[in-house]
N, C-alpha and C positions, 0 to 999 in steps of 0.2 A: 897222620893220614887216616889212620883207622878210628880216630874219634873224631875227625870230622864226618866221616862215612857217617859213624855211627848217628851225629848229632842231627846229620842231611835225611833219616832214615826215620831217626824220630820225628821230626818236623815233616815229613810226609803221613806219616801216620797219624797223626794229631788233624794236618790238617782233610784226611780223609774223613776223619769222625764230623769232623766241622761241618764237613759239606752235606752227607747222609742226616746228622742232625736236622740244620739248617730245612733240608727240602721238608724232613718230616714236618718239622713246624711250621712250616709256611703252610703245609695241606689242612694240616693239624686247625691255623687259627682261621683261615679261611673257611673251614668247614664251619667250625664254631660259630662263627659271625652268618654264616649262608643258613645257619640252623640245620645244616646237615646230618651233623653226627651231635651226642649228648656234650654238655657242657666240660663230666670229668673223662681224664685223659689224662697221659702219662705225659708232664711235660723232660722229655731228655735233657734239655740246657741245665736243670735244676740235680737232674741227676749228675752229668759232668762237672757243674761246680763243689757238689757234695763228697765228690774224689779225691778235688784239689784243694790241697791245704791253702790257709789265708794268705800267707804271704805270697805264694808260687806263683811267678813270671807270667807264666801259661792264662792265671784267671781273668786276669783285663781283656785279652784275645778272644776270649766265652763269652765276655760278657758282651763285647762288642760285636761280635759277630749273631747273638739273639737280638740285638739292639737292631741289626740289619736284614734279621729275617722277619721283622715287625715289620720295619720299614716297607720291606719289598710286600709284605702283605699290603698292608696300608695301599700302593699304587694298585693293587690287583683287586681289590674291592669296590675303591672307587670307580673301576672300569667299569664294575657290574654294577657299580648302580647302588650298591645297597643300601638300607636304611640308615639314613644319616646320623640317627642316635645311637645305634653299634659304634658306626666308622669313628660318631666322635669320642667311644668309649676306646675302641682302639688309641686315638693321636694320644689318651690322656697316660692309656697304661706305656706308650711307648718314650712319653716328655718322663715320665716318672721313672721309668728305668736308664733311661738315659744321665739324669740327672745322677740317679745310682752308680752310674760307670763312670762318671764324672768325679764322684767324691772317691771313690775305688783308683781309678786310673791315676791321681797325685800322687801316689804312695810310690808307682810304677816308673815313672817319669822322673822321678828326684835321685838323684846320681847317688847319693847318700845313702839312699836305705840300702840296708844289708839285705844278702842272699836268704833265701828259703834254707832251711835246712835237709841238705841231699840226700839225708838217711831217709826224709818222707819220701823223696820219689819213686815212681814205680815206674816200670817199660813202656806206659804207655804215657805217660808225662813227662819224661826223664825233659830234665830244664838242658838247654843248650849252652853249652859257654859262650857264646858270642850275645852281642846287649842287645835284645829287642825293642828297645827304645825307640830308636827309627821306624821303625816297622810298626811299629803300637802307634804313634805318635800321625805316617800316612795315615793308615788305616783310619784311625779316628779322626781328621781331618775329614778323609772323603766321606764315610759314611755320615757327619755331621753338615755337612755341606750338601748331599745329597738332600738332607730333612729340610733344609732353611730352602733349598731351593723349589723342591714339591711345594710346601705353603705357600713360598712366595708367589709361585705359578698360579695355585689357587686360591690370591687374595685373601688367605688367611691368617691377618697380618696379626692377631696375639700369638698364635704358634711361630708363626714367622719369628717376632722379634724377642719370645724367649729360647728357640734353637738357637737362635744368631745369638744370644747372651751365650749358650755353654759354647759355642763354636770359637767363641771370642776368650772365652775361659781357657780353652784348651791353647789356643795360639799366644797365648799370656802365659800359660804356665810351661810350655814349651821353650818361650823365650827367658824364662828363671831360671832353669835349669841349665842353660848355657850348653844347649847342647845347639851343633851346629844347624845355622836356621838360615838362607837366604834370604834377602827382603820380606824381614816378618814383620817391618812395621807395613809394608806395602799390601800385607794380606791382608795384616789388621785392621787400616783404613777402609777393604774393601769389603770385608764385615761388618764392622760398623757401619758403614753406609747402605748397605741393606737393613740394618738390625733400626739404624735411624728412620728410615723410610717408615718399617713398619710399626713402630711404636708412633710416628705423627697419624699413620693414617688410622692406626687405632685408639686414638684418642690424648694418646698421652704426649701432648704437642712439647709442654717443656721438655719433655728426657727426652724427646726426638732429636729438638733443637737442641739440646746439650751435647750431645749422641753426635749428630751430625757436624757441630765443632769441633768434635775431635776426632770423628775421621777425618774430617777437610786438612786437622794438622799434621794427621797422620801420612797421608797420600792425596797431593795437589793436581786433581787430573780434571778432564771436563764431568766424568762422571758425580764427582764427590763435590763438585759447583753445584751442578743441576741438583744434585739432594737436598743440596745445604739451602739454595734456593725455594726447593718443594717446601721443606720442614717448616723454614722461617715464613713461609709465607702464610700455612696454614696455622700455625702460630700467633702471628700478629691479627691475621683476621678473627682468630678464635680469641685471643685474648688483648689486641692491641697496645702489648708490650713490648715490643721489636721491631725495626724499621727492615724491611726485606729486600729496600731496594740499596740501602746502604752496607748491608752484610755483602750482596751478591756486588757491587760495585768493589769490596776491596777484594774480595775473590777471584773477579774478572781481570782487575787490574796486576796484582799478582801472578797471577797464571801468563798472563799474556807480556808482563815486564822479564820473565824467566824464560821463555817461553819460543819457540823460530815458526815461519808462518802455517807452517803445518800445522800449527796446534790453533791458531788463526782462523785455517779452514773447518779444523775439528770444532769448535766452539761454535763457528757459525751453523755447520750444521746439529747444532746443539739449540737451538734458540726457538725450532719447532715445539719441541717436549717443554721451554719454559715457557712457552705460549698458551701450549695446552692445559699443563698445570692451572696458570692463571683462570681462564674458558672454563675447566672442572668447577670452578670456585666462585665465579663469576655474580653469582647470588647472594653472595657474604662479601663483596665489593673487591673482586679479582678484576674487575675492569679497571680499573686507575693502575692497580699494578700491572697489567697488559700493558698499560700503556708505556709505562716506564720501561717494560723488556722489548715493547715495539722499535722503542726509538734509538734503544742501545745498537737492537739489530740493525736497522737501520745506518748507526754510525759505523758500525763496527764494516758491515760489510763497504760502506762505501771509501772505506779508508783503507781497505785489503789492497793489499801489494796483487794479489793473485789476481783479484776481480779485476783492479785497474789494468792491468797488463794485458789482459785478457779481451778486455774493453777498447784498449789502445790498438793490438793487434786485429782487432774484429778475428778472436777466436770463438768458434761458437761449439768448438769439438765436442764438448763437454756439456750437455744442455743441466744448467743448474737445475734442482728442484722448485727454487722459487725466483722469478726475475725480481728487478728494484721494484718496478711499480707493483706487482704483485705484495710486496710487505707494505709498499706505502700506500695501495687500496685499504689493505687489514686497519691499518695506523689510524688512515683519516675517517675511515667508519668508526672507529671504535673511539677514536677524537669526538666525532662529533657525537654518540652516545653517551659520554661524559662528562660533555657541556648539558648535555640535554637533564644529565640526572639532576645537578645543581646542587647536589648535594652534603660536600665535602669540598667548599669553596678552598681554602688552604692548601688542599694536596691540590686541586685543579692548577690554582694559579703556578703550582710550580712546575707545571707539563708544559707553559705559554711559551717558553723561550724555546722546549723544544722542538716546537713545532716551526718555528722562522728557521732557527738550524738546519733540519731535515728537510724541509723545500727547496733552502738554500742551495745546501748539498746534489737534492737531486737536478736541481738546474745547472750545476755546475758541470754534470754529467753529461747534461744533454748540450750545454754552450760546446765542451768538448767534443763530442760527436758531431754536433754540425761542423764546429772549425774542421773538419778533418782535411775538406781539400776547400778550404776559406780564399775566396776569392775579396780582395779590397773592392769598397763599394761606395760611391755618397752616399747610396739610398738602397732602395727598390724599383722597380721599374712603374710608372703611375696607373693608378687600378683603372681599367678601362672598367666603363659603366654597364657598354651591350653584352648581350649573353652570347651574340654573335663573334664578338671580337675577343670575349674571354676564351672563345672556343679556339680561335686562333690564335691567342699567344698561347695557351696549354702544348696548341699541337706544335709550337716550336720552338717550347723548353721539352718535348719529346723527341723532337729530332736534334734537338745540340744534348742529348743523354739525362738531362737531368732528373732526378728522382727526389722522393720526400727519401729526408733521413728515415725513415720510419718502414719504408721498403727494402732495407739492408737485411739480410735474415740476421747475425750476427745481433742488431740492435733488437729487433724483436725477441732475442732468444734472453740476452740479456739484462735487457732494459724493461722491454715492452711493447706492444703495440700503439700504434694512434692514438685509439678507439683509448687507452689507457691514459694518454694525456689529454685530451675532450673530458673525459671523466674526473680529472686531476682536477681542470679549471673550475669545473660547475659545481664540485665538492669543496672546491678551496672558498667560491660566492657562498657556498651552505653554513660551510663551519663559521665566516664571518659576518653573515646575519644571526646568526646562535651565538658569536662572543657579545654583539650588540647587544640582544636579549636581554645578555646577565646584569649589566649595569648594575655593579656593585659600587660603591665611592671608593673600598679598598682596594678591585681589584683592577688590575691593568688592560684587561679584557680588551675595549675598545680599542688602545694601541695595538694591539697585536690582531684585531681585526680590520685596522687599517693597512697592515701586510699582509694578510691573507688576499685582499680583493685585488692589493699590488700583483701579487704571487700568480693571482687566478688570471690575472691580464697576461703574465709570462707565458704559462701553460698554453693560453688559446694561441697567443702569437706560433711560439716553438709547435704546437701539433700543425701547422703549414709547411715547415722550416723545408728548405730543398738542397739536395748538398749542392755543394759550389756557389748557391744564391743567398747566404746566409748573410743576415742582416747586420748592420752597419754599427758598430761600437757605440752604446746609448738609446737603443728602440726598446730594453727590455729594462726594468727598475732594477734588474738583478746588476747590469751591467753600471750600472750610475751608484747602487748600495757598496761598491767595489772598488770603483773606479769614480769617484765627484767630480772629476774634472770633465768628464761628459754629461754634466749639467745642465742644464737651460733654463731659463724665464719664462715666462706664458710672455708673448709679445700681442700688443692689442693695435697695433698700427704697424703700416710697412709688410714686407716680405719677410717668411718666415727663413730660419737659415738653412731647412734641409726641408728635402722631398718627402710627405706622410709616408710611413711604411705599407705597402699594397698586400700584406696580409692582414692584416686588421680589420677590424668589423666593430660595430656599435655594441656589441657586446665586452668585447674589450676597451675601448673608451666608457665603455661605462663602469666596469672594473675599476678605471684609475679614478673618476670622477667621485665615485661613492667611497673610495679609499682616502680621499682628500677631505672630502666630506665626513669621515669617521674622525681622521685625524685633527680636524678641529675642534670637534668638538669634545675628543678627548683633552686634547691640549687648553678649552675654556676650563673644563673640570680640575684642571689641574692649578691652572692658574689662580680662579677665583674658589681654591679649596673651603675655603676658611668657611663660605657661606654670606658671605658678604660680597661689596662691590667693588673691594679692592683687589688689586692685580696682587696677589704674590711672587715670590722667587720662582721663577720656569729653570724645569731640572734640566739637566743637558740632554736625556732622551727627548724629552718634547722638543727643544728644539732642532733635535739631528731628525726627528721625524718631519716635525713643521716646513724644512729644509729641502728634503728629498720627497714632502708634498709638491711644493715648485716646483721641480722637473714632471713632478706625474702628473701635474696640472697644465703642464706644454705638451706634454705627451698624449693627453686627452683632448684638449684643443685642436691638433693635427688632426687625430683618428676620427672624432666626431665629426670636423669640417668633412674630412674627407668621406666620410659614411654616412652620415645621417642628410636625406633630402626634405627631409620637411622643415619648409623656411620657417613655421612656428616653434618648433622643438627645438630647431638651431638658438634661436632668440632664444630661448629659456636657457638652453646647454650655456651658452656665451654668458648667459645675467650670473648664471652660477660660478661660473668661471673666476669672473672679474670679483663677485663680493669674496669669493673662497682665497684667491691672490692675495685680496688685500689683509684677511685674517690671517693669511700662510707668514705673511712680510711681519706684518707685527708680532706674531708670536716669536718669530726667528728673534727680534728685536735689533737686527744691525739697519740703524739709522737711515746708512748712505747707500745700502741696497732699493731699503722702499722706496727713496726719493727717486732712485734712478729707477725703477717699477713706475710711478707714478707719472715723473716730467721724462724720459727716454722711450721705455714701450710703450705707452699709451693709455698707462690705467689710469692717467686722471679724467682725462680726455672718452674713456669706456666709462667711467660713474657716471659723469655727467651725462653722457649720452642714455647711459641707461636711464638715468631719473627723468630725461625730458620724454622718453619713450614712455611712460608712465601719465604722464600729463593729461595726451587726449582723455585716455580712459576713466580719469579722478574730473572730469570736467563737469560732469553732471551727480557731483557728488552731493550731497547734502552739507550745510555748513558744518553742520554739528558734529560729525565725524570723519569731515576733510583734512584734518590736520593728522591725524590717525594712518593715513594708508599713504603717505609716502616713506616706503621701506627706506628707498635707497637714501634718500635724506637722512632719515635717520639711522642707518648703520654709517656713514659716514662719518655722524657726530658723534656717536659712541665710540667709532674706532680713531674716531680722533684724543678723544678722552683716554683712553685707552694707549696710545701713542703719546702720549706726557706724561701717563703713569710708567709706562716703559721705558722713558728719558728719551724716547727717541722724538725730541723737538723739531727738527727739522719737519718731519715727516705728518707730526702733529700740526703744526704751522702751515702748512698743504691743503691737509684735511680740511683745516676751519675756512682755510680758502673757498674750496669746493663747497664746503658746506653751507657758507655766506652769498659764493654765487647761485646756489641750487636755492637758496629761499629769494633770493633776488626775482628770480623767472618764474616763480610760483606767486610773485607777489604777497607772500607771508613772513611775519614778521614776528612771532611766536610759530616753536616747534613742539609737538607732545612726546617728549622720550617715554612716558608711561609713570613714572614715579614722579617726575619732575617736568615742568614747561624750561625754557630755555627761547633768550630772544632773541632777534639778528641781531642788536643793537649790542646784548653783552657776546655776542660771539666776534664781531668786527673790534671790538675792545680787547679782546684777550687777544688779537691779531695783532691791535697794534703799540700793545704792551709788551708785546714778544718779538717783535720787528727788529733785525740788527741793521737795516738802514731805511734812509730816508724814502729810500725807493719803493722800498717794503707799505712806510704808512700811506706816499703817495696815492698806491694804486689804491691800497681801503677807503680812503677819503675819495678818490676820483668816482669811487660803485656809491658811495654814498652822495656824494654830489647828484648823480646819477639818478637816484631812485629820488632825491630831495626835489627835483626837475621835474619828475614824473609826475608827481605826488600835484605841483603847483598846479601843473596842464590839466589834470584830471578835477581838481577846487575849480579850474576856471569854467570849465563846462559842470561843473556840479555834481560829478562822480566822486563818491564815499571812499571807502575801502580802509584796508592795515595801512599804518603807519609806524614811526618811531615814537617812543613815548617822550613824554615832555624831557623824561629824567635823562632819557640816552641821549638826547638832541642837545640840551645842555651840556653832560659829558663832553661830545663830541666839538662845541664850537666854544668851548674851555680848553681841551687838551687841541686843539689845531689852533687857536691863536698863541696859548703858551710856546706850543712846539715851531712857530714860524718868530716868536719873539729870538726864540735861542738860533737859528739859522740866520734873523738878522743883525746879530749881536757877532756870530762867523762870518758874516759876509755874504753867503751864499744868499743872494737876492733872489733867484728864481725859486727855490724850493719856498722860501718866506712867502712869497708873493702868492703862491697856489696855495699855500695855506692859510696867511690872512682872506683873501678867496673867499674858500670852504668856510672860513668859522662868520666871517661877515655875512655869507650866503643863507647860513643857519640861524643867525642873530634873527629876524624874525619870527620862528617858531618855539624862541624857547623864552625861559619865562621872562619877569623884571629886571631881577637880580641882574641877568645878562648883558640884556635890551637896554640898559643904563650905561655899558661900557658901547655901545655901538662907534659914537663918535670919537674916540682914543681910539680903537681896533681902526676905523677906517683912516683915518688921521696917520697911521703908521702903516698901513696899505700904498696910500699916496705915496707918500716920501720912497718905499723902497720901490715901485715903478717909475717913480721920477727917475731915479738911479739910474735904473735899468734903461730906462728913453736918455739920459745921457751922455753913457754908454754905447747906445747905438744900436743894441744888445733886440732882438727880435721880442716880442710879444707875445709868436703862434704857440707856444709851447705852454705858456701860462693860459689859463681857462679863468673868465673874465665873470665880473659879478654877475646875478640872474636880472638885478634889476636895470645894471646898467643900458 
């Protein structure tokens, strides 16, 4: 008991000298530096250590306690102000002695070393029996942590990151010596991850990044993400040896795989600071990485257990810092700044996918908020035209309670406002006229700006959306990318299957139009890559886009009919319609859909109409470049070409129909596709070489009888014009008496009959060679109408010679 007294007795004394010391010095170097008092001066610490022998317990305690009357100087100087070239002679004498107490303090700290020898003590140092280790070990902790955290404060990041080296020294050689340490690697991480920080932001990007991987191994928390984040990033931009967004992905993923939602929420509010990080950098190409932490944010939050719940309940107790549409305004600015640099085509394209994700997502938010109290519906109710009668249905969806979704406070506090989805749509039309722009042949661009203007069609519908009025399974592309079995056809005859949606506007039918319109002609590029005029292999994204064009091409049809009143606009909306369909059919490539597009809804029946709509206006054309301006003709031929290289024959076989009748009515008999002419005569050839029945060649030969009639009436009164050439007319009244030989060798008298007909009808226009078998061809004509008058067998069905 009396040597502890004693021991208790000395350690007050010691530490009274400490303190009297301590203040003199601190007056002592502050004067120094203020130029107070002269340069020489008795420094006391130096006397106290001159006391204590080398070994003795006591000296590490001296030395660190002058170590902390530097320090406390250092804060009291900068307060005043003083000349920064003193202050920074101070930080240097005070890293210097520090580092002194550092190689000092190992000796003190090691279990191992022997005692001082107690013959040197004297009453005012006498060593304690109890181990100062602890006590050496705090002390030097805080006052070391004190220095790292002053610099830090005053972005002075070389002293910063060599205090945090000896702080890190001291917490390393503490845990060697095995003396008892709670969570010292927990300290150590969080050392290092300051010590990391300030070695990136003072230049030395690789030992940052090295630094910073091993505190992140050390202590897995969001703070030690965010460094390792900061380090790498400033890293790959300084030297573009590190990929920053795949470091901080396995970090994220880590954290959050071990991890329960609370750490969920801590991360999210974490994603400001890597935002800003990014923003700081922004000039050395921190915007592509923006972009990558924009869309993380984005997932991350919209897949939070907390935020859904919170969403479901319309809790708004809690007003977040940031709503959805607030990060996804940031996202698609900074999207479209991206696109606009063009710079870095590689990294760009691999941001394309996330931007359909995240629109996706946030639509998925907003279908969920309207379902809230989902009323089943066919439709909407049909858009009344007067401003008088709109004012009356408003005032009595007022009085049965209904509201826009967008009037719930909960959904504004959350989500967003309106005025934020308005903004969503006309941003979503910006960024995919800027993928259009890029028109790279590598990159995908074009496809994913044919989701954009989908996307921007959703947005303008849903900022109307009203609760309880919420629209019909299939009005939104989102709903049909989910769900294909609410699909549809553009239908070009008959009644449509459902009522136009009555929040729609010509701005949204034009969304879907120009999206349909991107999408083919991504999908041409794709097809005919090679550079040539052959179809290639179509990958299965073009045709799940080409696909879900069809429906946004029924979808635009509705919204236009129903919005747009000017009966010339309408006509042009409708021609683009119908050519865009028919591109949409052939890219898709299944056969028995086009066919049934063509002969069921009315597109064959819509070409045709469109190209005779054509006619007036080509009437006073000039000859010389009259064959030139029938579009519609000619995209018909192409996409019939185009449909045999796709195998889809039936559909091909259609085509050359349409396209045999449309030169019929124009009375032309050469077509100019641009590289190549093409003439009716081999176009009805290829029809009727592709014909799997009789019925098939009938009707070709019945249009050619047809025009062969015309052709007569028009020689008899003396009018000129196109004809068939000698070679096609021969062809034709060769393979139509071959072909009626073989039907009356079958038996089948009536088909024989219209086709000896046709080729006897022809036998005058075509050459000698022909004109020599006249009499055998007729001779064999007789005989199978004798038959047939036999028989009994009628006549009217058989078309009778011209001359008879």
């Amino acid at each position: 008991s009396s040597v502890d007294n004693k021991a208790n007795g000395n350690d007050k004394i010691f530490d009274l000298t400490l303190q009297a010391v301590r203040l003199v010095h601190e007056r002592r170097t502050i004067s120094k530096i203020s130029k107070i008092v002269s340069n020489t001066y008795t420094d006391n610490y130096k006397v106290l250590l001159g006391k204590l022998p080398k070994t003795h317990s006591r000296r590490p305690f001296v030395m660190l306690d002058r170590l902390n009357a530097m320090l406390a100087a250092e804060y009291q100087v900068r307060e005043r102000k003083t000349d920064k070239k003193l202050v920074s002679q101070l930080d240097t004498e005070a890293l210097q002695l520090a580092k002194e107490y550092l190689a000092t303090v190992k000796t003190f700290l090691d279990k191992t070393t022997t005692r001082g020898n107690r013959d040197t003590d004297t009453t005012l140092f006498v060593e304690s029996t109890q181990s100062l280790s602890n006590d050496l070990f705090e002390e030097s902790k805080v006052h070391f942590a004190r220095a790292v955290s002053l610099y830090h404060s005053l972005d002075a990041h070389d002293l910063c990151a060599q205090w945090s080296d000896l702080l890190q020294s001291i917490l390393q050689l503490k845990k060697q010596v095995s003396v008892s340490l709670e969570d010292s690697d927990v300290l150590l991480g969080q050392v290092m991850t300051v010590k990391a920080y300030a070695l990136s932001m003072s230049g030395n990007h690789a030992s940052g990044m090295k630094t910073a991987r091993d505190a992140w191994e050390k202590v897995k928390t969001v703070d030690s993400m965010v460094n390792l984040f900061h380090c790498s990033l400033r890293h790959e931009l300084k030297h573009h040896s590190c990929d920053t967004m795949l470091e901080f992905d396995a970090a994220l993923n880590e954290l959050l795989t071990l991890s329960s939602d609370s750490v969920v929420d801590e991360v999210l509010a974490a994603f400001p600071r890597l935002s800003n990080s990014c923003v700081e950098n922004e000039v050395s190409g921190g915007e592509l990485l923006l972009l990558g932490v924009q869309d993380r944010w984005m997932d991350l939050l919209m897949g939070s257990k907390t935020f859904n719940r919170r969403l479901k309940e319309k809790d708004a107790s809690e007003v977040p810092e940031f709503s959805v549409f607030d990060i996804l305004r940031a996202y698609l600015k900074n999207y479209e700044h991206v696109i606009s640099l063009k710079k870095d085509n590689d990294t760009t394209d691999k941001n394309f996918e996330a931007l359909g994700r995240i629109v996706d997502g946030v639509l998925k938010l907003l279908v969920q908020v309207r379902e809230t109290k989902l009323q089943k519906r066919s439709g909407r109710r049909k858009k009344r035209k007067s401003a008088a009668e709109n004012n009356v249905l408003e005032g009595e969806a007022n009085d049965a309670g209904f509201v826009l979704v967008w009037d719930d406070p909960a959904t504004k506090k959350l989500l967003g406002d309106r005025s934020d989805c308005v903004w969503t749509a006309e941003q979503l039309w910006n960024i995919g006229n800027q993928l259009m722009a890029i028109g790279l042949d590598s990159s995908r661009a074009r496809g994913f700006a044919a989701d954009a203007f989908a996307a921007s069609h959703d947005f303008c519908l849903m900022s109307e959306e009203e609760e309880g009025q919420s629209l019909s399974k299939g009005y939104l592309d989102f709903d049909v990318k989910f769900d294909p079995t609410k699909a549809m056809l553009p239908k070009f005859e008959g009644s449509h299957e459902r009522p136009p949606c009555d929040i729609s506007s010509e701005f949204s039918g034009q969304c879907l139009l120009i999206s349909v319109a991107t999408a083919v002609d991504y999908a041409a590029d794709r097809m005919f890559g090679g550079g040539n005029n052959r179809v290639g292999s179509v990958d299965n994204d073009v045709q799940i886009l080409l696909s879900r064009s069809l429906h946004r091409l029924a979808q635009a049809q509705e919204e236009l009919q129903l919005n747009c009143d000017d009966e010339q606009q309408r006509s042009e909306v409708n021609k683009m319609i119908v050519l865009l369909a028919l591109r949409c059919l052939l890219g898709v490539g299944e056969d028995s859909l086009a066919l049934e597009s063509l002969k069921s809804n009315g597109l064959y029946d819509a070409l045709h109409k469109i190209h005779l709509d054509e006619l007036p206006s080509l009437s006073q054309t000039q000859d010389g470049i009259f064959g030139t301006q029938f579009v519609t003709l000619r995209n018909v031929k192409l996409m019939s070409d185009l449909a045999e290289e796709r195998k889809m024959h039936q559909t091909s076989r259609c085509l050359q129909r349409l396209c045999a009748q449309q030169l019929s009515d124009t009375s032309k008999f050469v077509l100019d596709i641009g590289e190549y002419e093409i003439s009716l005569g081999d176009i009805q050839k290829d029809i009727i070489q592709s014909a799997f029945s009789a019925k098939d060649v009938i009707e070709v030969y019945e249009e050619i009888d047809a025009l062969v009639e015309k052709h007569r009436e028009a020689s008899k009164k003396g009018e000129g014009g196109d004809f068939y050439s000698v070679e096609d007319l021969t062809w034709f009244a060769k393979d139509a008496n071959n072909r009626a030989v073989q039907h009356d060798l079958l038996g089948d008298d009536n088909t024989a009959a219209k086709l000896f007909a046709t080729a006897l009808n022809l036998v005058p226009l075509c050459g000698q060679d022909v004109q020599c078998h006249s009499q055998s061809m007729n001779a064999a004509y007789q005989q199978v109408v004798s038959r047939i008058r036999t028989r009994g067998d009628s006549l009217s069905s058989i078309w009778n010679l011209i001359n008879e």
